[in-house]
N, C-alpha and C positions, 0 to 999 in steps of 0.2 A: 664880203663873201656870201652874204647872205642873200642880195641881189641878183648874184649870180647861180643862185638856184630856185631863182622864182621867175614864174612867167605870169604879168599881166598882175602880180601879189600872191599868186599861188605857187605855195613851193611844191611842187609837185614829183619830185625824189622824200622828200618826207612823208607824202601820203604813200608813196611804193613801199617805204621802209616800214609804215607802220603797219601794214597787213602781213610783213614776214614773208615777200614773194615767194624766196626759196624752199621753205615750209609747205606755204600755201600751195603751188607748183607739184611740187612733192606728193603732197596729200592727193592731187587729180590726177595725177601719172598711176599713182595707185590703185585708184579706181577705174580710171582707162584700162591699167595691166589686169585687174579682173575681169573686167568686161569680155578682154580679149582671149581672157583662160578658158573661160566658159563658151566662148562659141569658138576656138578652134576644139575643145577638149570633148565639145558635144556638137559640133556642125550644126551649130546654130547662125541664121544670118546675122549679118551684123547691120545694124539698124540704125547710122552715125547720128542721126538725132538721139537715140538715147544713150547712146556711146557720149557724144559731146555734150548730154545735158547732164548725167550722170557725173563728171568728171568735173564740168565748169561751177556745177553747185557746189560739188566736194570742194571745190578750191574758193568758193566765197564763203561758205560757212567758215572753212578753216581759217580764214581774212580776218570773219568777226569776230572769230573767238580770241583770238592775237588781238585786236584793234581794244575789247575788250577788257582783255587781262592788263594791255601796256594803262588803260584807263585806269584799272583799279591799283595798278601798279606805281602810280606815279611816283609816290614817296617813296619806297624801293628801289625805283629805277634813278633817281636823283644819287644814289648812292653805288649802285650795283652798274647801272647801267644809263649814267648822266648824258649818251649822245643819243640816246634813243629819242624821238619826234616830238614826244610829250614831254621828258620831264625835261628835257632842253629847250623847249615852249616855242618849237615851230610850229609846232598846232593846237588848238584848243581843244580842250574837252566837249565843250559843245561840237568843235566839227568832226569829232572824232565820234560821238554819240551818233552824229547824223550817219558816218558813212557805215559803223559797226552795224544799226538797224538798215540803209539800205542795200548791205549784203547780204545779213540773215535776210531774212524775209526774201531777197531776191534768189539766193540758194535756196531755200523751203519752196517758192515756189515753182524753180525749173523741177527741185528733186521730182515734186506731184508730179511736172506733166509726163517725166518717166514712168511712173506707176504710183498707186495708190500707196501701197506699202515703201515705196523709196519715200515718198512724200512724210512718212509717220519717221520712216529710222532719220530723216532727216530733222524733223521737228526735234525729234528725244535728244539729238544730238546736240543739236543749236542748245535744248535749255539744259544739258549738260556741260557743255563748253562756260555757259552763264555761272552755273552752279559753281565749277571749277576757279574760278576767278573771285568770285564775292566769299565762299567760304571753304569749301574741300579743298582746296590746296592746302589750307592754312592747319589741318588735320592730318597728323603722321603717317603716311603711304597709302590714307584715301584719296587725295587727289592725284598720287601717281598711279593708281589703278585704275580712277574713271579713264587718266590720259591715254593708260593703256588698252585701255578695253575701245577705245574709240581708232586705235591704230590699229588693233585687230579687226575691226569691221571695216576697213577701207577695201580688200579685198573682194571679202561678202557683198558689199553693197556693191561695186562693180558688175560681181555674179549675178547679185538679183536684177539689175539692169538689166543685164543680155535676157534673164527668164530661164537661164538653167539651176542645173541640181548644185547645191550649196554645200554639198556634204563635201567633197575633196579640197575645196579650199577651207571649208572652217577645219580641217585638220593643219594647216599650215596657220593660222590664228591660235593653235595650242604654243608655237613656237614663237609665232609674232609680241602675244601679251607678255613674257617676261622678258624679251627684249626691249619693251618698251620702258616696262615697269623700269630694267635697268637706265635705262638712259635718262628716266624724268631724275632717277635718283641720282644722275651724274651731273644734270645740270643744278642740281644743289651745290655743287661744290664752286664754281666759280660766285656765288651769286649769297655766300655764306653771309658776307659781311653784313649786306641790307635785309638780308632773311632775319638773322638773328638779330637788327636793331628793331625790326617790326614784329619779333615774338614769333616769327613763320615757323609751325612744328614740324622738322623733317631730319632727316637723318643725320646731315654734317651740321645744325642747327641743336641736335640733342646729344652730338656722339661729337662730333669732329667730321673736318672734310675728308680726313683722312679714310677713318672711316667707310663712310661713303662712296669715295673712290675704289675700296677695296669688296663691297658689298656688290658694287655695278660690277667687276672684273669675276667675282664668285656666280653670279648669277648671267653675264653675258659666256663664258666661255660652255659650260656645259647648253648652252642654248644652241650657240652656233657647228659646235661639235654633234650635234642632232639633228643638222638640216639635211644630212645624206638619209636618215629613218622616211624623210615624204614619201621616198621612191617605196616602201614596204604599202602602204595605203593608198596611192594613189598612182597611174599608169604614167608616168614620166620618163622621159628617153634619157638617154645617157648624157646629151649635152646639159641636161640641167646639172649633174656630179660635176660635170667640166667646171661647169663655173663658179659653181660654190669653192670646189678645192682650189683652183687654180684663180678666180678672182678675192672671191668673197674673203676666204680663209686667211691666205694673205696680209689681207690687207686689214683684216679685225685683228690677228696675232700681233702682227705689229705696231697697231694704233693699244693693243690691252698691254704691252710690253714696256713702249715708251710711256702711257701715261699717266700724268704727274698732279696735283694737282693745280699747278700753274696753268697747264697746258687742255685742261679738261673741258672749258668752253670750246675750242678746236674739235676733239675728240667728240662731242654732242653732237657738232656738226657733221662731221665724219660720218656718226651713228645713222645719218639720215640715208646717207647716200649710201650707207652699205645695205638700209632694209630696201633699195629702191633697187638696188644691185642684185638684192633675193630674189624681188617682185621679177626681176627681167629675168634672172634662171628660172623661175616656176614658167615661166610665159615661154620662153625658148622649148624650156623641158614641155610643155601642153601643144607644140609644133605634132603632128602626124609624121612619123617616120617608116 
């Protein structure tokens, strides 16, 4: 089996897994959807070199920090999550050190050639994505609020790419960071067993997963119940309410109704695709009508 996912010795689906594509992917899409907030929302050109540098950094930094954390993760993941690339020892530590530094640094350096300032938020990011992994995580809802504070800026940083005003999307970063905060606390709950054999302080770790589960559903629903408020701050046409009520709503009622915590690594996943499902209504809703 294992021959047949290697070409020439390299298994090369285990280095795709270990950057977290769909995450990664994710995280650039986001910053692409700002990009494109702020120059239709202010007719500004659009300028695909920083459009695409802005977006391809965001998704290699977000590589390292994944590449990263499965690093410092390995004894955890032997338990939590035994197919992941490392602790199931497709790949080494050393070659994972190598590709973690040649994405940071490769994302830090496209951020700069976008601007001086994408270049900085991109730095603080990389050495907080580091911090996160070696010791904030391992601290009761400080490492789920760096997580979240960094999922709030993917927007911004797309904004400040294009060179527009930043003020109407960091109002939707009032709503994005406890979304976030919810979901990092959701992905405690599948990941209990190995958290709590390696002392990790967090909430289904000091309470129960149960808990936890119900802490993410208290703090996701009055969130998502608030994304019709953008339109009071910010000039949004009515297709963006289309799709919140009729996509977004949906489909988070239903995934907060059904879930269990059996089912809650699913549900995390879900989480991504529904704040990427926001990102496309804000970006619809910034259309000139």
């Amino acid at each position: 089996m294992r021959a047949a996912r290697t070409v020439a010795g390299v298994d090369y689906l285990a280095i795709l897994t270990l950057t977290h594509p769909v995450n990664s992917i994710g995280s650039a899409i986001a910053v692409f959807i700002g990009y494109l907030i702020a120059a239709w929302t202010h007719d500004l050109p659009v300028l695909y070199g920083d459009l695409f540098g802005a977006a391809l950094a965001t998704g290699l930094i977000a590589a390292g920090g994944f590449i990263v954390n499965d690093i410092i993760d390995i004894p955890i993941d032997r338990v939590n999550r035994p197919d992941r690339p490392l602790a199931a020892g497709r790949i080494t530590p050393a070659f994972a050190w190598v590709l973690y530094w040649t994405m940071t640094i490769g994302g830090m350096l496209l951020a700069l050639l976008v601007s001086p300032l994408n270049g900085l938020i991109a730095l603080a990011i990389a050495l907080l994505l580091f911090l996160y992994s070696f010791d904030l995580k391992r601290r009761l809802l400080v490492g789920h609020m760096a997580i979240a504070l960094m999922g709030a800026a993917l927007l911004p940083f797309g904004v400040l790419a294009a060179g527009g005003p930043g003020l109407p999307v960091l109002y939707s970063a009032v709503l994005v960071f406890p979304a976030f905060v919810a979901r990092e606390i959701l992905k405690t709950v599948p990941d209990y067993a190995g958290d709590r054999a390696f002392k990790i302080d967090n909430l289904a770790t000091r309470f129960s997963p149960l808990f936890a589960l119900r802490t993410t559903k208290l703090i996701l629903l009055p969130t998502i119940l608030a994304l019709p408020l953008l339109m009071l701050v910010w000039p949004l046409n009515p297709l963006y309410l289309a799709v919140i009520m009729l996509g977004v709503w949906p489909l988070m009622f239903y995934a907060l109704w059904t879930a269990t915590p059996q089912n809650a690594r699913a549900l995390a996943a879900m989480s991504k695709l529904l704040f990427l499902l926001t990102a496309v209504a804000l970006l619809i809703g910034s259309i000139p009508v």
